[in-house]
C-alpha positions as CSV (number, residue, x, y, z in Angstrom):
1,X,-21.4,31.2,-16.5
2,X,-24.7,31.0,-14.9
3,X,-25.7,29.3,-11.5
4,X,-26.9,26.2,-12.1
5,X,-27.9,22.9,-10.6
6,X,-24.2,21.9,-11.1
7,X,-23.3,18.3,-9.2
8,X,-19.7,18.2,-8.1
9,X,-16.9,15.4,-6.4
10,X,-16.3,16.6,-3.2
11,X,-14.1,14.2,-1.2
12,X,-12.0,14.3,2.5
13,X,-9.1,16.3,1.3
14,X,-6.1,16.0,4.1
15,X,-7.8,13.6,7.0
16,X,-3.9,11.2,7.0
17,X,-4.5,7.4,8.1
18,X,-0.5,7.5,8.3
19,X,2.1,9.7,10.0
20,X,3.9,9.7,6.7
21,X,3.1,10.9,3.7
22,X,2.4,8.0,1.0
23,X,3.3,5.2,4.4
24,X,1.8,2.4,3.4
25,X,0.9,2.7,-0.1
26,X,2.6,-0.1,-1.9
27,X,1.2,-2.6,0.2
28,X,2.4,-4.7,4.0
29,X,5.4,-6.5,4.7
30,X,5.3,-9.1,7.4
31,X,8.1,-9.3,9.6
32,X,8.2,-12.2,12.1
33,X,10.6,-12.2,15.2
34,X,11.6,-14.3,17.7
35,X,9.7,-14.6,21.1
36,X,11.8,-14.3,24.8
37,X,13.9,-17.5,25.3
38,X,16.7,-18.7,27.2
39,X,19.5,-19.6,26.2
40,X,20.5,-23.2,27.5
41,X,24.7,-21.9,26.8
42,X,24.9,-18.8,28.4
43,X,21.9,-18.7,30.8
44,X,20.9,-15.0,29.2
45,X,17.5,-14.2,28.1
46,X,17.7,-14.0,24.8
47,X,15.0,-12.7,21.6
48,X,15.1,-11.0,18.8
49,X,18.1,-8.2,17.4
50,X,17.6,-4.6,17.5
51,X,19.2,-4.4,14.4
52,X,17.3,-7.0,12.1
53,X,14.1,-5.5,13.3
54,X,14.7,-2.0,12.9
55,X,16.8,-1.5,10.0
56,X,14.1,-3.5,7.2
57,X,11.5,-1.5,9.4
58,X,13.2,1.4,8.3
59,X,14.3,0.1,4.5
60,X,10.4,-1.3,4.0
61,X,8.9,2.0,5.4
62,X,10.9,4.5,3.7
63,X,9.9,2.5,0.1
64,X,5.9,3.3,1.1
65,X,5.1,-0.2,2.6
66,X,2.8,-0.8,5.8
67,X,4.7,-3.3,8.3
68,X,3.3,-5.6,10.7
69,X,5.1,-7.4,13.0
70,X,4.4,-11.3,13.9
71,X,6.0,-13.4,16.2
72,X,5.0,-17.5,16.5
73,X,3.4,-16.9,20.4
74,X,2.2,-13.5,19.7
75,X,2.5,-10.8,22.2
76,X,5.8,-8.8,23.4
77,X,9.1,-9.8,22.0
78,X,12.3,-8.9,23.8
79,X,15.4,-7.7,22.4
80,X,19.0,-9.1,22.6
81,X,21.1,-7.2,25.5
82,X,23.8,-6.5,23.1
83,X,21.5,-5.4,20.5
84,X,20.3,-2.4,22.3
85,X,22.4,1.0,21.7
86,X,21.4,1.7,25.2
87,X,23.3,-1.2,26.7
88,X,25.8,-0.8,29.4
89,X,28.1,-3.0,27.0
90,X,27.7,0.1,24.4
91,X,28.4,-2.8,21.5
92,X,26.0,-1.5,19.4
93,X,25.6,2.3,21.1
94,X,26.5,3.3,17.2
95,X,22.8,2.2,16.0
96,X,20.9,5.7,16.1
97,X,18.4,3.6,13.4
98,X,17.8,1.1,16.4
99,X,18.1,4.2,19.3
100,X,14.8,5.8,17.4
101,X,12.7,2.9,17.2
102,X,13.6,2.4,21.0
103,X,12.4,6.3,21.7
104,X,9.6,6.1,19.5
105,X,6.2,4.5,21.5
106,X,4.2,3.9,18.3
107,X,7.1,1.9,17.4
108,X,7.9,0.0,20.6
109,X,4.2,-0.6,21.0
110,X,4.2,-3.1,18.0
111,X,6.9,-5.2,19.7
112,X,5.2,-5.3,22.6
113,X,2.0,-6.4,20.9
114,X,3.0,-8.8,17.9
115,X,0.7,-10.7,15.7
116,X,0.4,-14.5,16.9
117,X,1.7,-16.1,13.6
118,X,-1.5,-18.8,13.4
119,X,-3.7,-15.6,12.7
120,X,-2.2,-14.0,9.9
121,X,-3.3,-14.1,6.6
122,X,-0.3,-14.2,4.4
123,X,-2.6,-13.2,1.7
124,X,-2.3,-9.8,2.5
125,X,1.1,-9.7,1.9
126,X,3.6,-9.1,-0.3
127,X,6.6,-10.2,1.3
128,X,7.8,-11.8,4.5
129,X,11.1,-11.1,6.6
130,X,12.1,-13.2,8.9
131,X,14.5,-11.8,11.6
132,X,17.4,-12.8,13.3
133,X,19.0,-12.3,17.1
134,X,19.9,-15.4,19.5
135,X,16.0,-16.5,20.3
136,X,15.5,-17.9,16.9
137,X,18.5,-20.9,17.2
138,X,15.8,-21.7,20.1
139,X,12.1,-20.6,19.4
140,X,12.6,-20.6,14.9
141,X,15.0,-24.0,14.6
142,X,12.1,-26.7,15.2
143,X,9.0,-24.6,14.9
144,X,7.0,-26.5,12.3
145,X,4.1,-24.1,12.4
146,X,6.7,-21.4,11.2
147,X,8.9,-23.7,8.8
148,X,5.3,-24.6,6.7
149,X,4.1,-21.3,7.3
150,X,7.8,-19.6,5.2
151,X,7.3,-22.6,2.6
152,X,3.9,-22.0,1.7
153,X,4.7,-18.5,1.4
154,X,7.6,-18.9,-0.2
155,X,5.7,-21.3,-3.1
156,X,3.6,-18.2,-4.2
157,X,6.7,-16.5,-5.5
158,X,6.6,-14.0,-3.2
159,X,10.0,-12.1,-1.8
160,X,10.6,-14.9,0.9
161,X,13.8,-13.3,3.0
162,X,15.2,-14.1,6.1
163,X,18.3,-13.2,7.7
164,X,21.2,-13.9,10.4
165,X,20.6,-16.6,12.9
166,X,16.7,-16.4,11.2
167,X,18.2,-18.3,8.7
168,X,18.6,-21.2,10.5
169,X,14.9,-22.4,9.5
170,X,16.8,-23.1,6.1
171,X,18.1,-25.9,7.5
172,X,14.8,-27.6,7.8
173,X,12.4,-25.9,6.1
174,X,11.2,-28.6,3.0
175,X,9.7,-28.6,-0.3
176,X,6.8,-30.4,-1.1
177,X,8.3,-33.4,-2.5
178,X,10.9,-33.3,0.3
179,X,13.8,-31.4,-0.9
180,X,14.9,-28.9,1.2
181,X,14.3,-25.4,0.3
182,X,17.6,-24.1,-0.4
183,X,18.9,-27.1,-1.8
184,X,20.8,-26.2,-5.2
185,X,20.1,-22.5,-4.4
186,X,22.7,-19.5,-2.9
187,X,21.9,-18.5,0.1
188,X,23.6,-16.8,3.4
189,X,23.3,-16.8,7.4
190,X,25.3,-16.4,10.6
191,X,29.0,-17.2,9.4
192,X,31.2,-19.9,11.5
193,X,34.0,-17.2,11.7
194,X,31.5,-14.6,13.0
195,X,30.1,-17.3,15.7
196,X,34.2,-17.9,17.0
197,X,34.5,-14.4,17.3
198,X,31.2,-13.8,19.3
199,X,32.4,-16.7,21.2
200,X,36.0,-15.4,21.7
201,X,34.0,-11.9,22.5
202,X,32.0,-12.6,25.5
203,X,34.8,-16.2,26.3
204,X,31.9,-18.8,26.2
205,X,30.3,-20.9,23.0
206,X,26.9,-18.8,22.8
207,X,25.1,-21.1,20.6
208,X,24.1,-24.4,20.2
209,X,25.2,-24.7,16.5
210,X,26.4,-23.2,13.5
211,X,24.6,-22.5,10.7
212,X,27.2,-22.4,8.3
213,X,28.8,-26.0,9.3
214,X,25.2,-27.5,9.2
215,X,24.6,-25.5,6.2
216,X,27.9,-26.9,4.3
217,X,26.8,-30.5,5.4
218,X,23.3,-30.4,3.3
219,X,23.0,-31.7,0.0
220,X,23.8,-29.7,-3.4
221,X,25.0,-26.8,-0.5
222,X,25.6,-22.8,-2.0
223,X,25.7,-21.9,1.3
224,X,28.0,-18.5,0.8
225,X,29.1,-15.4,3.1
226,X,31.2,-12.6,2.5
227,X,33.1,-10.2,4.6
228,X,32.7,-10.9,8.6
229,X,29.9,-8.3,10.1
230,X,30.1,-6.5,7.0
231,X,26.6,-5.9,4.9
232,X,25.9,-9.3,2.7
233,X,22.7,-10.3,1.1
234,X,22.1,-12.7,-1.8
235,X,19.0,-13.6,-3.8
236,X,18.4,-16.6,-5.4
237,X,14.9,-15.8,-7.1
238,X,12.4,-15.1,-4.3
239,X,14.8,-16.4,-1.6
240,X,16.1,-13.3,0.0
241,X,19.2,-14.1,2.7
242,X,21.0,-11.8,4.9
243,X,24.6,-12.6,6.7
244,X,24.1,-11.2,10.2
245,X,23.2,-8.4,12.6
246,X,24.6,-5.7,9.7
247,X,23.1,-7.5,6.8
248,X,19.1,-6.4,7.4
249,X,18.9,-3.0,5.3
250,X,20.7,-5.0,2.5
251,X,18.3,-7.4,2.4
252,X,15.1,-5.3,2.6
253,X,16.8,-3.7,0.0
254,X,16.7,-6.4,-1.8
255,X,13.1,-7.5,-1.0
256,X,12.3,-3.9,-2.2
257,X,13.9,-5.0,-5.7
258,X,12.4,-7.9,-5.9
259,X,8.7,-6.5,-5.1
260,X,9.1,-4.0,-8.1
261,X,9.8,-6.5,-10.3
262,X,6.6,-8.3,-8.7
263,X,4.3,-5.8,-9.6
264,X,3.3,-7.8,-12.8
265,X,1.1,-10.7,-10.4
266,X,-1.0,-7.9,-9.8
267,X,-4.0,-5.5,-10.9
268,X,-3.2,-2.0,-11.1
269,X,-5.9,0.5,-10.1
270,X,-5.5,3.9,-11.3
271,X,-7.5,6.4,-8.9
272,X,-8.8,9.7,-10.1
273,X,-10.1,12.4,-7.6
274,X,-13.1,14.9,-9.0
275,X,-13.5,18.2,-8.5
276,X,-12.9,20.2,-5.1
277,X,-11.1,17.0,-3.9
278,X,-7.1,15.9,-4.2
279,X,-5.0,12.6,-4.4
280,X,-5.8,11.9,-0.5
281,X,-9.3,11.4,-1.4
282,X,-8.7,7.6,-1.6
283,X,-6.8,7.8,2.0
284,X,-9.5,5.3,3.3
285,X,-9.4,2.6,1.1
286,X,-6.0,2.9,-0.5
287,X,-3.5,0.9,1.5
288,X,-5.9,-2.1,1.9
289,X,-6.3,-2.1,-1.3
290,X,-2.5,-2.5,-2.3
291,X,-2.4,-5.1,0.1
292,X,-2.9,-7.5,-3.2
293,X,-2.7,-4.2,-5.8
294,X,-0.6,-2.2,-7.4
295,X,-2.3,1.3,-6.6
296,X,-1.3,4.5,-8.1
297,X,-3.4,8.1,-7.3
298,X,-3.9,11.0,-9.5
299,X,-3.5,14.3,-8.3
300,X,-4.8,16.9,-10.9
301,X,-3.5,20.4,-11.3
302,X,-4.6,22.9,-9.5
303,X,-5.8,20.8,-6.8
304,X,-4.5,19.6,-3.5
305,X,-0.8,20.3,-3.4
306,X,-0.6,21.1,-6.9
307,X,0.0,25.0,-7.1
308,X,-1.4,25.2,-10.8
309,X,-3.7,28.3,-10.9
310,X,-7.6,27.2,-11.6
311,X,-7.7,29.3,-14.6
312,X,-4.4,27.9,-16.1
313,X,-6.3,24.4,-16.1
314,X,-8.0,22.8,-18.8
315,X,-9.6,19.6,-19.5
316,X,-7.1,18.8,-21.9
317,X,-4.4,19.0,-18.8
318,X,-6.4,16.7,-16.5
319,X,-6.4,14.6,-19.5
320,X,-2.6,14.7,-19.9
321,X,-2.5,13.7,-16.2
322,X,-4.0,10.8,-16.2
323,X,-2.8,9.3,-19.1
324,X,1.2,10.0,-18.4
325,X,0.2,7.8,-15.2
326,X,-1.3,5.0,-17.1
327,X,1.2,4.8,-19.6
328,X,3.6,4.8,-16.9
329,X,2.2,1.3,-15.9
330,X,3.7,-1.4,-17.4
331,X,0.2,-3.2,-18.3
332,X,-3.5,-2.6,-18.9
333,X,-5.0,-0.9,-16.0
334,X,-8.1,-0.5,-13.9
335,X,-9.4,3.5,-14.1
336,X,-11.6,4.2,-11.3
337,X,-12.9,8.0,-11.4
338,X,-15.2,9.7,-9.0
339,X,-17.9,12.2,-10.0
340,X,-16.1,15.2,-12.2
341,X,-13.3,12.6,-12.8
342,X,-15.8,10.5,-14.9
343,X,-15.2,13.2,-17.8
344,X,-11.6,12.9,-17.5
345,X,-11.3,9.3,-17.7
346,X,-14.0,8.5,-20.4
347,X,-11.5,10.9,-22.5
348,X,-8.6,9.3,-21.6
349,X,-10.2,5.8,-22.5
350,X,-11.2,7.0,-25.7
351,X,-7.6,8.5,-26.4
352,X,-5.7,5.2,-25.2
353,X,-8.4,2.3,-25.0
354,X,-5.2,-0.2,-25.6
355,X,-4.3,0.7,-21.9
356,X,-7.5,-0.1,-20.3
357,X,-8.6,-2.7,-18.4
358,X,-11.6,-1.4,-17.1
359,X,-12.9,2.1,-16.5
360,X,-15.1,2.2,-13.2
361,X,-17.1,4.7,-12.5
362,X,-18.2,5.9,-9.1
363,X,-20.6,8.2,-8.5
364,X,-19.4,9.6,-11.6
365,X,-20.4,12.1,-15.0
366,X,-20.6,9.6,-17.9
367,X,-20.8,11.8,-20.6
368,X,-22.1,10.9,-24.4
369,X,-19.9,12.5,-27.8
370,X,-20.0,16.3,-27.3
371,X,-21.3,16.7,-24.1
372,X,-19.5,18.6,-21.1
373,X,-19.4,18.3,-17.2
374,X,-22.3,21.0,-17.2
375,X,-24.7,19.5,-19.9
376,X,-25.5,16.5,-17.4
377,X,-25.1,18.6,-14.3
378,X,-28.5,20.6,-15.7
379,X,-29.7,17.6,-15.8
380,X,-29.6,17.0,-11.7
381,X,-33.1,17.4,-10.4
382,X,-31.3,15.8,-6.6
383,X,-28.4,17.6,-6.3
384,X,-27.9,20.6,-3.8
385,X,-24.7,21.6,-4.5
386,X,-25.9,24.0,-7.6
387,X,-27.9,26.5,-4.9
388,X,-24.7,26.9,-3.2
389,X,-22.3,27.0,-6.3
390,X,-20.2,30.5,-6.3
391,X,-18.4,31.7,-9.0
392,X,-14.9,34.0,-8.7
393,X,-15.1,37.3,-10.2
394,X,-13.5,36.4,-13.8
395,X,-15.4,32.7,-13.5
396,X,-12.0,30.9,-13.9
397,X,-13.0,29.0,-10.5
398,X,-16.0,28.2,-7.8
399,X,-16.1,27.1,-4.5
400,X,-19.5,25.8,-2.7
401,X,-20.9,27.7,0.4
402,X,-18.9,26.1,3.2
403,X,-22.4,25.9,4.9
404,X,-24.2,23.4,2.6
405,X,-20.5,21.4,2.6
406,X,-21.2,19.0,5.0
407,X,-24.6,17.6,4.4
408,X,-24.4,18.4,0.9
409,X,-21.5,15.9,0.7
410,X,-21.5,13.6,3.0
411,X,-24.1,13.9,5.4
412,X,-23.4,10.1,6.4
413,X,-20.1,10.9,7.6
414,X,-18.6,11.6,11.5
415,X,-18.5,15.1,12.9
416,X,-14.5,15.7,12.3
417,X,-14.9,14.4,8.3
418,X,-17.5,17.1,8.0
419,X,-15.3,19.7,9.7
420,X,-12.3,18.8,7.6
421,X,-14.4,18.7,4.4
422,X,-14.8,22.2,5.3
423,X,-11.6,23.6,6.3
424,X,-9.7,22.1,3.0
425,X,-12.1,23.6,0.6
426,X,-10.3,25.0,-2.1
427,X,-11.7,26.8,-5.5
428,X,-11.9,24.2,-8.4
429,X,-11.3,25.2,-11.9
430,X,-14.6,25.8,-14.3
431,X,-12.6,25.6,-17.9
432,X,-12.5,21.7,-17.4
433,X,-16.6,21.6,-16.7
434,X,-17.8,23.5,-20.0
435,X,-14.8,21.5,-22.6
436,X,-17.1,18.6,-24.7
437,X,-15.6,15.6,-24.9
438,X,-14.9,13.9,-28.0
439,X,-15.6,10.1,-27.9
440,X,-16.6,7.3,-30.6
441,X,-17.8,3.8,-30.0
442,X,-14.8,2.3,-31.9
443,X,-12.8,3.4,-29.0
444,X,-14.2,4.9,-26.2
445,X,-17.2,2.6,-26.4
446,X,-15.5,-0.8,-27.0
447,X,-13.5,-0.7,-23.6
448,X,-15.6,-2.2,-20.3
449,X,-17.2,-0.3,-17.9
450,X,-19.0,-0.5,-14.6
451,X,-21.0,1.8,-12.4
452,X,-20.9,2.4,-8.4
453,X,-23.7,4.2,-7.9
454,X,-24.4,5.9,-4.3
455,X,-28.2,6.0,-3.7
456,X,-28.3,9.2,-1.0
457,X,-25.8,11.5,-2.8
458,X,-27.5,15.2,-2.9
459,X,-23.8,16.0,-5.2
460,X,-24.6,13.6,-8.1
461,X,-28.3,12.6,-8.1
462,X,-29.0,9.2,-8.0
463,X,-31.4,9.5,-10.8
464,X,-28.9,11.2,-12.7
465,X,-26.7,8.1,-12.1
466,X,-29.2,5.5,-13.4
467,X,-29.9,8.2,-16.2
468,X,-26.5,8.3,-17.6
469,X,-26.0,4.6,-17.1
470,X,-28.8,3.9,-19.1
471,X,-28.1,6.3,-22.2
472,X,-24.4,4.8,-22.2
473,X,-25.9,1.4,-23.3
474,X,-22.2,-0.1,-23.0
475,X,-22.1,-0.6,-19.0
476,X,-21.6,-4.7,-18.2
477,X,-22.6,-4.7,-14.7
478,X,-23.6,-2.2,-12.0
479,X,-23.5,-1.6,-8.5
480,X,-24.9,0.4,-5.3
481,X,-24.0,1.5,-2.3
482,X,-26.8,3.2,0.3
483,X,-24.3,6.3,0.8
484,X,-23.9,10.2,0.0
485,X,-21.3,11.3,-2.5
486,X,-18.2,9.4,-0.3
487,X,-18.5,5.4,-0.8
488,X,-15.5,5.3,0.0
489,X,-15.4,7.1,2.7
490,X,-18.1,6.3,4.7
491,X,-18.2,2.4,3.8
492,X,-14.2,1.6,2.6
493,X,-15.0,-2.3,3.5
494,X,-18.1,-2.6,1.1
495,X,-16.5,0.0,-1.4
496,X,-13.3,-2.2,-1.9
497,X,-15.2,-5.8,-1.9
498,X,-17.2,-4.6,-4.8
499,X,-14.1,-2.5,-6.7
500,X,-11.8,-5.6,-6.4
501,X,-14.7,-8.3,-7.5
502,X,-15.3,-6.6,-10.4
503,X,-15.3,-9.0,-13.7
């Protein structure tokens, strides 16, 4: 295969926006704690639990989700002295869970900087957790703000969860049409016998009420607990409850449940990298975006962590990819491919069109019946990525001089992205880039499409863009962006209001 003026994807290949791999993915869980108090029985300064903090952290976390932190002031919460494992009273010294949030500063630093409830948008959300400890029988039981706040949320159908002495909002919290929330639904908190032996504990009544007695008193009560300090949680619908102190990974677990079977309220983007490029190529704008999407990323073989060899790789495997992922989605989805990955998912659309929502194409190859990757790329006047294409010895693979990289790709992006665009480059498959496609309008040219198109890009020419738009004939609406190759990238904000107000 001959040099030639070929236009690739090229995208930021391991630049992570989160410690942990896949952190954040799903989508953000708001957790909202107590602020410092006092207590007017005991005279100690009271706040939130170790233990119903950490734990859901831990449980919401682990199941990919980002977690912000919210208390009704704002600003630095305090924990419960018997709460901490570090406490000279060593009664809970067995909570390593709690221990490592304590030692870690990233950690301890969103407790000492909560969000001030009356600022968050619970729109970017797709559950709340509202935690126990002794300040919430003070700060939580008469908070209005907080009350409307859980049954406004809770009216969306949203996991709504809260647990311990959190759950004492339940008693006052009201529908609408003035019912109170739980009435005629099961639901938990801090159990009388637990409260007698905390009292008996420590030889003084520690709090002002019980929940349970005021919860038995209510009308059409299902106020229920199980063993004493042991790990209870009920749902009723998308009211999440949890007993006590021991009761919070059992109820994000729950929460976790429930958000799975949420999935259906909404979209669900399908991403697909392009050449040169791997999964983390959406690492910019793919947790906001699940904040109110279900967002799942392709990794093709032979790239990124995938150990495939390039010339192992086909077209028909990318293809194979990408549509085990969509099928794997319960409903029609939204395929969004960038440059290379426009061949890819124009195939895949023509094999399953049932599946398809939309197909959105950024930056992208839009190729007509029996074309390949290379027929359009000879077509790229703009591009400077064919100069610098280099084929292996067999030419099974290419890479691009690492020199003509950076501008060549994204020569609107920051130092450090150009450095890293360079340092992950790895060879990319050419079997894929010479395969024609097979597509037909009963199929492939019956399902909706729409075009991103990046006006600077020196990878896919702008006029090429425009070009392939045009000799489509099926696109519904286009857009652009003033960027090089990386929308996404370089302008995440603008890139995701125009991917999620797509009609």
């Amino acid at each position: 295969m001959k040099k030639v003026a070929i236009s690739f994807l090229f995208c930021l290949a391991t630049i992570g926006l989160q410690a942990q791999h896949n952190a954040g993915n799903n989508g953000k869980i708001l957790m909202i704690a107590s602020n410092p108090s006092v207590s007017k029985q005991t005279g100690w300064p009271i706040g939130a639990w170790y233990a119903e903090v950490t734990h859901p952290y831990w449980v919401f976390s682990e199941a990919g989700y980002t977690i912000d932190i919210a208390s009704p002031d704002g600003g630095e919460i305090k924990f419960d002295g018997f709460s901490d494992p570090e406490d000279d009273s060593k009664y809970a010294a067995f909570d390593y869970v709690s221990l490592g949030f304590k030692k870690d500063e990233t950690k301890m630093a969103l407790v000492k900087n909560t969000l001030k409830l009356s600022t968050v948008n619970p729109n970017d959300y797709k559950a709340i957790f509202i935690c126990g400890g002794q300040g919430p029988m003070y700060t939580f039981i008469d908070n209005t703000a907080l009350h409307k706040f859980f049954v406004d949320f809770y009216l969306t159908g949203k996991p709504t969860a809260a647990i311990c002495h959190g759950t004492c909002i339940l008693l006052k919290t009201k529908l609408p049409n003035g019912k109170f929330l739980v009435e005629g639904k099961k639901w938990t908190g801090f159990a009388s016998s637990e409260e007698q032996y905390a009292d008996n504990y420590v030889g003084m009544k520690i709090q002002p009420f019980r929940i349970e007695d005021e919860a038995r008193k209510m009308p059409n009560s299902k106020f229920v607990t199980g063993a004493p300090f042991s790990a209870f949680a009920v749902r009723d619908g998308n009211l999440i409850t949890g007993q006590q102190q021991n009761s919070g990974a059992a109820a994000a677990e729950l929460v976790v449940k429930a958000l799975e079977e949420d999935r259906k309220r909404y979209p669900t983007y399908v991403l697909v990298h392009g050449a040169f490029a791997d999964e983390s190529a959406w690492g910019f704008v793919r947790n906001d975006l699940a904040k109110k999407a279900n967002v799942v990323v392709v990794n093709l073989p032979a790239h990124g962590i995938d150990l495939t060899a390039a010339n192992k790789v086909s077209l028909k495997e990318y293809v194979k990819t990408v549509t085990d992922a969509v099928n794997a989605q319960p409903g029609k989805v939204i395929l969004v491919g960038h440059s290379m990955a426009g061949i890819v998912i124009s195939q895949v659309a023509e094999n399953i069109p049932a599946k398809i929502d939309k197909l959105v194409y950024v930056s992208a190859y839009v190729p007509a019946n029996g074309q390949n990757m290379l027929d359009l790329s000879y077509k790229d006047a703009q591009s400077k990525v064919g100069p610098a294409f280099q084929l292996n010895e067999d030419k099974t693979a290419a890479t691009i001089k690492k020199e003509v990289i950076p501008d060549a790709i994204c020569g609107d992006c920051p130092a450090y992205m150009k450095e890293a665009l360079v340092k992950y480059h790895k060879e990319e498959p050419t079997k894929p880039m010479m395969e024609k496609l097979v597509l037909t309008p009963a199929r492939f040219g019956k399902v909706k499409k729409y075009y991103i198109h990046t006006t600077n890009d020196l990878a896919v020419g702008y006029e090429l863009q425009k070009q392939m738009v045009k000799n489509n004939g099926t696109f519904r609406q286009t857009f652009t962006m003033s960027t090089s190759h990386l929308p996404f990238v370089v302008q995440p904000g603008e890139f995701l209001n125009i991917l999620t107000t797509i009609k």
